[in-house]
N, C-alpha and C positions, 0 to 999 in steps of 0.2 A: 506522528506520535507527539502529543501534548510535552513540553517538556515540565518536567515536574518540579516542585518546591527543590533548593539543594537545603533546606529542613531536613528533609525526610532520606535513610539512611535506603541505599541500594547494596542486595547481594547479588551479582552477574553468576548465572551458573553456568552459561554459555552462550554462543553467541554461532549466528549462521547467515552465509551470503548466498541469495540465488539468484541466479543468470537467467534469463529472461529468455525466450527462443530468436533463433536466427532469423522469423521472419520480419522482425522489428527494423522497422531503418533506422539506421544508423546515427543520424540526428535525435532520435530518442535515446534517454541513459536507459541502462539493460541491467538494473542491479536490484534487487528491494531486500536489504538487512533487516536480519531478524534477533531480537535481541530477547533472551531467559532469564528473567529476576525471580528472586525467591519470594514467592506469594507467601500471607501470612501461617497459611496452613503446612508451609515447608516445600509445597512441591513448586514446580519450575513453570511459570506464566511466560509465556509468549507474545511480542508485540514488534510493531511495526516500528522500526527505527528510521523515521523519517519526519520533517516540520514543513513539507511542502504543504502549501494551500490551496485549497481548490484542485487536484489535481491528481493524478491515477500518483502511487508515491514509488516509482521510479526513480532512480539517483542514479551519481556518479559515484566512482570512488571518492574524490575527491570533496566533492557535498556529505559525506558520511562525516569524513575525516573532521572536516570544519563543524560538522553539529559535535562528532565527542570533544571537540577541543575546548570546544565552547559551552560544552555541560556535565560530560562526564568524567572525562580525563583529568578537568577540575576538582570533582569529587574527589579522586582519590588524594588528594593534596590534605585533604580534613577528614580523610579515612570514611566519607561518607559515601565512597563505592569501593564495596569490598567485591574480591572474585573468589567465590565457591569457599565464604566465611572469611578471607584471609586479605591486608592491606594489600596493598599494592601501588608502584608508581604509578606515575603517568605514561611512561615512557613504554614501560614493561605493557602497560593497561593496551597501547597503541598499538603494539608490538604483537596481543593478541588478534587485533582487528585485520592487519595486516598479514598474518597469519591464514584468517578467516578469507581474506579477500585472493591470497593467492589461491585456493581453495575453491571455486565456488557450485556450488552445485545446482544443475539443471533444476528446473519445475519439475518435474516427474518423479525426483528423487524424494523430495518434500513430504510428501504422505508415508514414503515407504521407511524412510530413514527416520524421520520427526513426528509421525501422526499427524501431520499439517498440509492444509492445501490453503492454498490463494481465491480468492474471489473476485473480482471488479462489479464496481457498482457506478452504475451512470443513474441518474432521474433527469426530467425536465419538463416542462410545459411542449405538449404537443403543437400547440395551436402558435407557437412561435418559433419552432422551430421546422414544421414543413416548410419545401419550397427552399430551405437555404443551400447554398452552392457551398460544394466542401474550401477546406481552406489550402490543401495542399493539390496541384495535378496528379502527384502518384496516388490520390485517396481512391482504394476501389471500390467508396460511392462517392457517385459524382453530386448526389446530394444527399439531404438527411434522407427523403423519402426513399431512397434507395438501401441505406441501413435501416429503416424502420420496415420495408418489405420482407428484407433477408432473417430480420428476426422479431417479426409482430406476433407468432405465436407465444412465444418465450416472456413479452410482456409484458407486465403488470398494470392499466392501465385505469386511474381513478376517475370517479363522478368528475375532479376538475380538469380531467383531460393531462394530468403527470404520468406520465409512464415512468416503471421502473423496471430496471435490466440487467440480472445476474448473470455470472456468466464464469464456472470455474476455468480458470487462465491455461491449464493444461490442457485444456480442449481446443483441437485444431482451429487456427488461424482469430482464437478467441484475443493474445495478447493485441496482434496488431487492430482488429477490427474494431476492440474497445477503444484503444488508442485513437484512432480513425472517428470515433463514435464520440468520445471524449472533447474532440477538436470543436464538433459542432454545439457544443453544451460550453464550454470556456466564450465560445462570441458572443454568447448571451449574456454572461453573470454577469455585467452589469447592469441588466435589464429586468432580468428575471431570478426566480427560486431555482436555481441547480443542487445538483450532488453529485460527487464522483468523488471514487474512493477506492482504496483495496482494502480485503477485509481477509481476518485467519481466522477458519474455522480449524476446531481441535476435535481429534476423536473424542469418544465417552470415555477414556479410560486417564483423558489430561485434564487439566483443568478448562470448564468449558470457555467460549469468548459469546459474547450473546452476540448472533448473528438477525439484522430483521430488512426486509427491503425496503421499507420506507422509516425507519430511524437508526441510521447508521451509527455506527460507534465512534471510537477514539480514533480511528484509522482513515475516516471520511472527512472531508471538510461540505458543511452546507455552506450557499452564498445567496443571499437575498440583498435586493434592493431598499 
């Protein structure tokens, strides 16, 4: 998530942490915080609380911690992040997060409890990424051609040879395989046009997020040379 002007005045109506599934290894962070501001029409917007770049937005607790410290938790100091209309410290403001973090609630839960599900989105140039050897030996593909087999029907894939690959994260073995997928797309950006991202889609009945495979929103990072 872009961090935003502290101009502009924040009302937090809530706030949610989700855990990620057990097939992720464990050198990945297993967390993506989800943060509720009151949109101008009153009702409660939903966004990805994270400032990683180029990169599925995975965190620690710890990495949360340090982005409110450093933008939000500031706010309430000039009353310019209010919770649910009303001031608040910093401290108290924390103290919700940490709240939230003992807390956190599986993928699966997210649609049923919040009207929200997750997405990942990978893109890249085809034509530079066959043929490369994965980065890690636990990866189960042993190279990209072997993730672009397992899910070449599912592909979106342009006159310039970009493929682009959704893929809702509650879906078996989708967290790790993205991740896995993800790895071979980061050895290129500095060569090449990547994307990778996670994105919220919102039922019809919230406010919507515009969701599109080839121009990612607030929640993706692009990286070109």
């Amino acid at each position: 998530m872009t961090l935003e002007s502290k101009d502009h005045s924040l009302d937090e109506l809530d706030r949610v942490v989700v855990k990620v599934g057990a097939d992720v290894p464990l050198y990945w962070d297993h967390f993506v915080p989800i943060v509720f501001d009151r949109a101008e029409d009153g009702e409660a917007r939903p966004s990805l609380l994270s400032k990683k770049a180029h990169h599925l937005a995975f965190v620690t607790e710890a990495a949360v911690f340090s982005l409110l410290c450093d933008d939000r938790a500031q706010r309430c100091v000039d009353g310019l992040l209010r919770v649910n209309g009303q001031p608040i410290l910093p401290e108290r403001y924390l103290g919700l997060w940490r709240s939230a973090f003992s807390q956190p609630i599986p993928l699966g839960d997210l649609a049923t409890r919040y009207s929200l599900r997750l997405f990942a989105m990978l893109s890249g140039p085809l034509d530079r990424l066959r043929g490369a050897q994965a980065p890690r030996p636990d990866s189960p593909f042993a190279t990209f051609d072997d993730f672009e087999s397992r899910y070449a029907e599912r592909m979106i894939v342009g006159t310039d040879h970009m493929f682009a690959l959704k893929m809702d994260l509650t879906e078996p073995n989708a967290v790790r395989d993205m991740c896995f997928g993800e790895e071979f797309l980061l050895r290129i950006r500095n060569e090449a046009q990547i994307v990778t991202g996670i994105e919220l889609e919102v039922s019809a009945r919230s406010v919507p997020v515009q969701c599109s495979m080839f121009s990612f929103q607030e929640n993706t990072h692009v990286v070109s040379n």
